[in-house]
OpenMM code with the backbone's topology and positions (N, CA, C; nanometers):
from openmm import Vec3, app, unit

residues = "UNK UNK UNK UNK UNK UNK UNK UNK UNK UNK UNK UNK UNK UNK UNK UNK UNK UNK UNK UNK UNK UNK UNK UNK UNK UNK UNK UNK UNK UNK UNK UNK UNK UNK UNK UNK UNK UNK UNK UNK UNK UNK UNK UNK UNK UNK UNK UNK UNK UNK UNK UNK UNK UNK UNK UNK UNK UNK UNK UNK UNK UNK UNK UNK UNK UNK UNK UNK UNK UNK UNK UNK UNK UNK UNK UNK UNK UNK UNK UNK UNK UNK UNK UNK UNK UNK UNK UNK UNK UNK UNK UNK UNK UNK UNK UNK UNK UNK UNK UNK UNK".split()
positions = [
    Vec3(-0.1864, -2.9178, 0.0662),
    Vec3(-0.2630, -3.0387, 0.0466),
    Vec3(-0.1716, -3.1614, 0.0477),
    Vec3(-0.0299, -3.1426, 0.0012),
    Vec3(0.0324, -3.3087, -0.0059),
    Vec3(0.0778, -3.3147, 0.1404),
    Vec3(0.0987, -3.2224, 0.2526),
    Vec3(0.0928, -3.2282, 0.3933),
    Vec3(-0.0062, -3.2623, 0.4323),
    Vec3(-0.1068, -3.2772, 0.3796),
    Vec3(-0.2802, -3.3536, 0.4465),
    Vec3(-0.2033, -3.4775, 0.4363),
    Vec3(-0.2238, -3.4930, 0.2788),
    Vec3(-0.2273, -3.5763, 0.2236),
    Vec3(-0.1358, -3.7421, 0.2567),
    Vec3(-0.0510, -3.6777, 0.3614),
    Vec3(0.0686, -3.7384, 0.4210),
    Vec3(0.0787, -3.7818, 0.5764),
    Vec3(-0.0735, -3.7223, 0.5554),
    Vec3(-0.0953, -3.7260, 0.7555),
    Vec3(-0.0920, -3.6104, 0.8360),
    Vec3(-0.0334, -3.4779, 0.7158),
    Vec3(0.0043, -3.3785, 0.8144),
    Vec3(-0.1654, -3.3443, 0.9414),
    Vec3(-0.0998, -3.2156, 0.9977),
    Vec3(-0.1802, -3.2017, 1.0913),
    Vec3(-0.1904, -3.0594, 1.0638),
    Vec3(-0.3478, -3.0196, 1.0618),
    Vec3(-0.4048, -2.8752, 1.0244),
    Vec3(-0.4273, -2.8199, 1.1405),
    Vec3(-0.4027, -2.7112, 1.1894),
    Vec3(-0.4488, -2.5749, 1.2908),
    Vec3(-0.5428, -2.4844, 1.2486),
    Vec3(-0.6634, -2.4959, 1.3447),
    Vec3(-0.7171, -2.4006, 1.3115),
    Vec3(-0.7410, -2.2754, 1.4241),
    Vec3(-0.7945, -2.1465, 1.4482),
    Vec3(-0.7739, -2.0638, 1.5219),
    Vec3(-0.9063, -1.9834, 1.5101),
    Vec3(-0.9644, -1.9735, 1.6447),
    Vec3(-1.0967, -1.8755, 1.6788),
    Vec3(-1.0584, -1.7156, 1.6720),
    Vec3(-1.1046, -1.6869, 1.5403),
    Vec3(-1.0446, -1.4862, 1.5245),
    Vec3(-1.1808, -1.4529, 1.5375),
    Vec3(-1.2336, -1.3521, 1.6372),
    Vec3(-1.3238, -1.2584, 1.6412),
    Vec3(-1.3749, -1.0948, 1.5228),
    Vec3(-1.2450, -1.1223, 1.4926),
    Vec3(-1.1864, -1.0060, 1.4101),
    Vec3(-1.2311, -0.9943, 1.2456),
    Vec3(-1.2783, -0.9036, 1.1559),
    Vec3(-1.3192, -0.9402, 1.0209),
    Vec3(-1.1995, -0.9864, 0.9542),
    Vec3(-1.2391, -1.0885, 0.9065),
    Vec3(-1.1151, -1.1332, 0.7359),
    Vec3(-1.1166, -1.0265, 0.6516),
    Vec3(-0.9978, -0.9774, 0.6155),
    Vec3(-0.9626, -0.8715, 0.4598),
    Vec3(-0.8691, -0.9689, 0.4069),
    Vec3(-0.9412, -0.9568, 0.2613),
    Vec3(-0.8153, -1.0300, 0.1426),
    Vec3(-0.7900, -0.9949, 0.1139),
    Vec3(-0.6551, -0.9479, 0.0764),
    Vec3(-0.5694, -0.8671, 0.0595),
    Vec3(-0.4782, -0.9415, -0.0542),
    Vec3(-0.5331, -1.0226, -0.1194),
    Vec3(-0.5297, -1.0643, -0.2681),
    Vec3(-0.4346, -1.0417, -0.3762),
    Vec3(-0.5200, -0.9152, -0.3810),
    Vec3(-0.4915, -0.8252, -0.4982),
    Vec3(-0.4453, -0.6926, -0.4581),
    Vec3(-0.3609, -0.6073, -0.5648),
    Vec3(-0.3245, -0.5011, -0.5081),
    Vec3(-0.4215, -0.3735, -0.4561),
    Vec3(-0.5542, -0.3699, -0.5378),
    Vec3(-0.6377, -0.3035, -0.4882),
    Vec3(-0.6968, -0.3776, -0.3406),
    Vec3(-0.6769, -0.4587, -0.3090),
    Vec3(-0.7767, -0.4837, -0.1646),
    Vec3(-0.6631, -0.4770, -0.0363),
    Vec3(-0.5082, -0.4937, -0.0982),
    Vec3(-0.4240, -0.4140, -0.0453),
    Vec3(-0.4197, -0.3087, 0.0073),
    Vec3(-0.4279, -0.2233, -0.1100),
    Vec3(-0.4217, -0.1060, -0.0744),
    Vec3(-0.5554, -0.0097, -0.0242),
    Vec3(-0.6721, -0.0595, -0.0677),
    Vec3(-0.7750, -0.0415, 0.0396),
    Vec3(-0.7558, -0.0852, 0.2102),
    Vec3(-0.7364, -0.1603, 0.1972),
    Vec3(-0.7147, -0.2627, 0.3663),
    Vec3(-0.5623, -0.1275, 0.4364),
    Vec3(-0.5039, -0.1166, 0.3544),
    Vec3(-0.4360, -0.0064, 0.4352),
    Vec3(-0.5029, 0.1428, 0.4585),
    Vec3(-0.5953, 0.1838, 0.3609),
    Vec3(-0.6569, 0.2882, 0.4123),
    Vec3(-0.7518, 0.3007, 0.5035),
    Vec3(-0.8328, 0.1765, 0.5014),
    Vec3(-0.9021, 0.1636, 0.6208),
    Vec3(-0.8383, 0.1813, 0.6857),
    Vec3(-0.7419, 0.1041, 0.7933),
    Vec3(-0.6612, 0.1252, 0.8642),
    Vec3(-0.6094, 0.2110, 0.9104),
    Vec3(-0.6062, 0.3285, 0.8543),
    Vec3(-0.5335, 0.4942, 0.8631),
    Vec3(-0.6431, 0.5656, 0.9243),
    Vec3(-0.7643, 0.5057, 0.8579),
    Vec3(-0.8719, 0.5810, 0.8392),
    Vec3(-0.9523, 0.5179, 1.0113),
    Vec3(-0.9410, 0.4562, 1.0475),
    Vec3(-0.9301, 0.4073, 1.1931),
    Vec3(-0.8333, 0.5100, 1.2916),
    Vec3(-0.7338, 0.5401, 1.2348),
    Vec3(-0.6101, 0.5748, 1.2796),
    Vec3(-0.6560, 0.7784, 1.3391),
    Vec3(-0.6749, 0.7868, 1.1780),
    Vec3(-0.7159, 0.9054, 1.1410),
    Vec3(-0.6091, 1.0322, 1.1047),
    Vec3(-0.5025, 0.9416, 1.0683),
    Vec3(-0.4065, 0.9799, 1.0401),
    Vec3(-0.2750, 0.9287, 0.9575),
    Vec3(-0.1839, 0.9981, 0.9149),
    Vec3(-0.1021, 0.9271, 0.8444),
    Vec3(-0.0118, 0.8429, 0.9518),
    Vec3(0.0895, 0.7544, 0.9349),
    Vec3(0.1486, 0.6791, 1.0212),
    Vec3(0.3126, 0.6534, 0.9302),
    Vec3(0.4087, 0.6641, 1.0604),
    Vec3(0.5483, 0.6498, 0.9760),
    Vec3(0.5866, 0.5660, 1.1325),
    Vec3(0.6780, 0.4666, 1.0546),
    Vec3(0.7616, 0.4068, 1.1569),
    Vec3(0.8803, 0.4973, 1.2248),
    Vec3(0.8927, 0.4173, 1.3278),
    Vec3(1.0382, 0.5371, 1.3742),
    Vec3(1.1324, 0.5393, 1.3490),
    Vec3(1.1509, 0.4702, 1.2677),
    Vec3(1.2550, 0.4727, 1.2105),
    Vec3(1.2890, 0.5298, 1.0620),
    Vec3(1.1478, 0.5391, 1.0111),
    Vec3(1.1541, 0.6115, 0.8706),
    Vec3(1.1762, 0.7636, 0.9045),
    Vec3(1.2176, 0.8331, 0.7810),
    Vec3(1.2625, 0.9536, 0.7637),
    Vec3(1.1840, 1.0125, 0.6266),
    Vec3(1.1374, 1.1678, 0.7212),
    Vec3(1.0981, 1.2270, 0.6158),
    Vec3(1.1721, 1.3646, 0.5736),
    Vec3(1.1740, 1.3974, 0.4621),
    Vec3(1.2654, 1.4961, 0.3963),
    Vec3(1.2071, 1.6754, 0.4587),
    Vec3(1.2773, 1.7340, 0.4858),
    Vec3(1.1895, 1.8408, 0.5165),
    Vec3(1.1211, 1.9017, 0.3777),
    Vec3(1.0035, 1.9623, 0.3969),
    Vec3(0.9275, 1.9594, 0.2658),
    Vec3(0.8453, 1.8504, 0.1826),
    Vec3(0.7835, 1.7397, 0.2596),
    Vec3(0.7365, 1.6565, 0.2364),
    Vec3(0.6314, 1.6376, 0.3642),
    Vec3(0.4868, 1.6821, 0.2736),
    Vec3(0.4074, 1.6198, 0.3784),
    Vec3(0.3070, 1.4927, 0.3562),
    Vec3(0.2559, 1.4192, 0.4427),
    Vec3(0.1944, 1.3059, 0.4641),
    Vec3(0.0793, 1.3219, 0.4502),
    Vec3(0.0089, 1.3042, 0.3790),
    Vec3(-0.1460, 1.2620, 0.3630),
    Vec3(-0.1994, 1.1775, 0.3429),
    Vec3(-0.2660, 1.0806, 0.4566),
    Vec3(-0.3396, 0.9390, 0.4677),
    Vec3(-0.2027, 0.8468, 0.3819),
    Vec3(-0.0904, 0.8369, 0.4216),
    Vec3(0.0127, 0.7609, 0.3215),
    Vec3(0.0739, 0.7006, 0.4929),
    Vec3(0.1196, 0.5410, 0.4521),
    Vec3(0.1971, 0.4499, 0.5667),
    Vec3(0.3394, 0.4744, 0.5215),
    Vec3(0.4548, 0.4937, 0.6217),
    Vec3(0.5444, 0.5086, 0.6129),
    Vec3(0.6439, 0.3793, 0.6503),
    Vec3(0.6951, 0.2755, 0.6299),
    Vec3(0.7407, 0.1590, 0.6487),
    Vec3(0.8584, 0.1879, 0.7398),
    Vec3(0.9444, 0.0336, 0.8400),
    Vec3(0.9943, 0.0835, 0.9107),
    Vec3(1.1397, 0.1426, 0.7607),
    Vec3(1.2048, 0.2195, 0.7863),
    Vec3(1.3095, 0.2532, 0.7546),
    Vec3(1.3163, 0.2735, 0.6224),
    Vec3(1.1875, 0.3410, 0.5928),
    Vec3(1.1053, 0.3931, 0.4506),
    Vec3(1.2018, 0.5679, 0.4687),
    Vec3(1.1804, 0.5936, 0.3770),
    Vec3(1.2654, 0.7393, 0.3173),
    Vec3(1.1701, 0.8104, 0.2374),
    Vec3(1.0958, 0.9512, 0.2889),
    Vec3(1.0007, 0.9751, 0.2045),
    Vec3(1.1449, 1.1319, 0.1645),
    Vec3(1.1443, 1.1421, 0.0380),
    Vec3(1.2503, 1.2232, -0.0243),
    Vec3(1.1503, 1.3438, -0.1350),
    Vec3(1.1933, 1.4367, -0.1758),
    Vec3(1.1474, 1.5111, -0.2912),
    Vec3(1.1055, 1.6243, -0.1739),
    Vec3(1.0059, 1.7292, -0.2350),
    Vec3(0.9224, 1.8190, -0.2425),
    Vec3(0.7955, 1.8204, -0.2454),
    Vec3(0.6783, 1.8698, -0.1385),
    Vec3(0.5235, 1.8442, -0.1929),
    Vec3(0.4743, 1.7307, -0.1128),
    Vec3(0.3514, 1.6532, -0.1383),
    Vec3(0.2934, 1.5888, -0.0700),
    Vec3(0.3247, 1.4362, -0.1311),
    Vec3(0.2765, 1.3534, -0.0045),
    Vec3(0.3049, 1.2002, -0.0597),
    Vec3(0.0986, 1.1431, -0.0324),
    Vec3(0.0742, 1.1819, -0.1108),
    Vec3(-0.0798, 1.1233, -0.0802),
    Vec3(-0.1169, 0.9874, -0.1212),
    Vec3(-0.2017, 0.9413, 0.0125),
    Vec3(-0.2312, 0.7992, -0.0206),
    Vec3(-0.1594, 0.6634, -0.0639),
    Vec3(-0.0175, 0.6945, -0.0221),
    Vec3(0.0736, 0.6069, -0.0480),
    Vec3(0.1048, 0.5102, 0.0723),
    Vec3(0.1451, 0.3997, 0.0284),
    Vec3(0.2168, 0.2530, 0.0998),
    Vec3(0.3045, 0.2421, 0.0712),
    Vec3(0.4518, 0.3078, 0.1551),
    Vec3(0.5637, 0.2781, 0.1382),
    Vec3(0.6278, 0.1677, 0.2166),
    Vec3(0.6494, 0.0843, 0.1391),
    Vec3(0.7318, -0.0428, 0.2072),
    Vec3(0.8443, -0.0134, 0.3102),
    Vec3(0.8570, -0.1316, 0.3845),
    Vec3(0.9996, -0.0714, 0.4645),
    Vec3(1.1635, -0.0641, 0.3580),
    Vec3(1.2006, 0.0496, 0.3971),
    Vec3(1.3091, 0.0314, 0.2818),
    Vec3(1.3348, 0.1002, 0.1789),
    Vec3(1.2075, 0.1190, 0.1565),
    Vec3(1.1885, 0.1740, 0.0369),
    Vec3(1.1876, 0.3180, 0.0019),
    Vec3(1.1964, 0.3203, -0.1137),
    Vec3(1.2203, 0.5669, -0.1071),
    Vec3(1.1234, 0.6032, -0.1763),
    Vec3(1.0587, 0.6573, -0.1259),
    Vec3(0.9716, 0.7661, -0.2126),
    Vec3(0.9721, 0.8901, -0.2399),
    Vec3(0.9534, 0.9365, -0.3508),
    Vec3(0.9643, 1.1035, -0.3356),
    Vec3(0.8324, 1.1281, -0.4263),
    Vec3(0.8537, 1.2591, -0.3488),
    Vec3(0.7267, 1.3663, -0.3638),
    Vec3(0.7847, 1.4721, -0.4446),
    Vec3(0.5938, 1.4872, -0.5666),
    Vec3(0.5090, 1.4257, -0.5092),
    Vec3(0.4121, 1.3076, -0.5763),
    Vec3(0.3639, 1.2398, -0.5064),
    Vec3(0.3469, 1.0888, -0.5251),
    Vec3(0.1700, 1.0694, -0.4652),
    Vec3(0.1082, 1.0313, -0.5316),
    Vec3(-0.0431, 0.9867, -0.5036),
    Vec3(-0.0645, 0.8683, -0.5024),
    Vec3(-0.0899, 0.7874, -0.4642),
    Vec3(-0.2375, 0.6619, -0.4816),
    Vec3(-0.1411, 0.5246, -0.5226),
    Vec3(-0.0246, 0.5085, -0.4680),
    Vec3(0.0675, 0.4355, -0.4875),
    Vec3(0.0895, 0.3542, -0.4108),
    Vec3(0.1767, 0.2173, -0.4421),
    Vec3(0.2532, 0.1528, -0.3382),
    Vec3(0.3836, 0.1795, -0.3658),
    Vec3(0.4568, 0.1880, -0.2675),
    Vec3(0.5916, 0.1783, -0.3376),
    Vec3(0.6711, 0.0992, -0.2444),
    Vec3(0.7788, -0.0116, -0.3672),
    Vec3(0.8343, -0.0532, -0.3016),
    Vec3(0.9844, -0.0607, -0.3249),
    Vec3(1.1064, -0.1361, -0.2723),
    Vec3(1.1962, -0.1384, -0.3214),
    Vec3(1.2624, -0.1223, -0.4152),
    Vec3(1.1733, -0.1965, -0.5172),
    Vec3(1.1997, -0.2607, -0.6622),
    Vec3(1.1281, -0.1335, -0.7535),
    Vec3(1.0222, -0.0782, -0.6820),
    Vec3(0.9657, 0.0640, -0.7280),
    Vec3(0.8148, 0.0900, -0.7042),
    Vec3(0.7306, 0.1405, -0.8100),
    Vec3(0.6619, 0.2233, -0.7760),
    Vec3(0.5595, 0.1398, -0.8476),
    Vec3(0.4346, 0.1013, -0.7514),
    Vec3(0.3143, 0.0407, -0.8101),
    Vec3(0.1818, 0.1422, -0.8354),
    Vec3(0.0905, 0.2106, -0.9077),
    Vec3(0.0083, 0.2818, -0.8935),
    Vec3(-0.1129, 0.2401, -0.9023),
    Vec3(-0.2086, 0.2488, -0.8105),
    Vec3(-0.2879, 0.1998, -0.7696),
    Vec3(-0.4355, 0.2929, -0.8336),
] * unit.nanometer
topology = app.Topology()
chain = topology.addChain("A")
for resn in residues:
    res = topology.addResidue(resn, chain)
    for name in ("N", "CA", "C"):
        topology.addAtom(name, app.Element.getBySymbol(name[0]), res)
């Protein structure tokens, strides 16, 4: 607003596409399961690594995410970067650690 307010200049943009607010950590972490759930599958970057003995269920794997432990990682959002180990449910996890959703 003090960039209005100053003369600035606003952009606006024609999206066809639905708005998700992604707000809060629950509409977060909903908005990523949709997404999977489109997918119909779990999803890992290529660069992330998973531990042998760790499987994926409906969980995003970030780029250069580390899924570590034993057992399943269900329903998780692992940041890029970040480590997770199994096993782990209904989470975000990030760098700094582990959000449960």
């Amino acid at each position: 607003i003090p960039a209005i307010e100053q003369g600035g200049i606003i952009h606006a943009f024609d999206v066809n596409e639905p708005f998700v607010d992604v707000g809060t950590l629950r509409s977060y972490f909903d908005a990523n399961m949709a997404w999977l759930d489109q997918r119909g599958a779990s999803w890992s970057h290529e660069s992330a690594s998973l531990a042998e003995g760790v499987r994926l269920e409906r969980t995003i794997l970030g780029k250069g995410a580390r899924a570590e432990g034993a057992g399943s990682l269900t329903e998780c959002v692992v940041w890029p970067f970040a480590v997770a180990r199994a096993p782990l449910s209904r989470a975000v996890v990030t760098r700094r650690g582990i959000v449960p959703v």
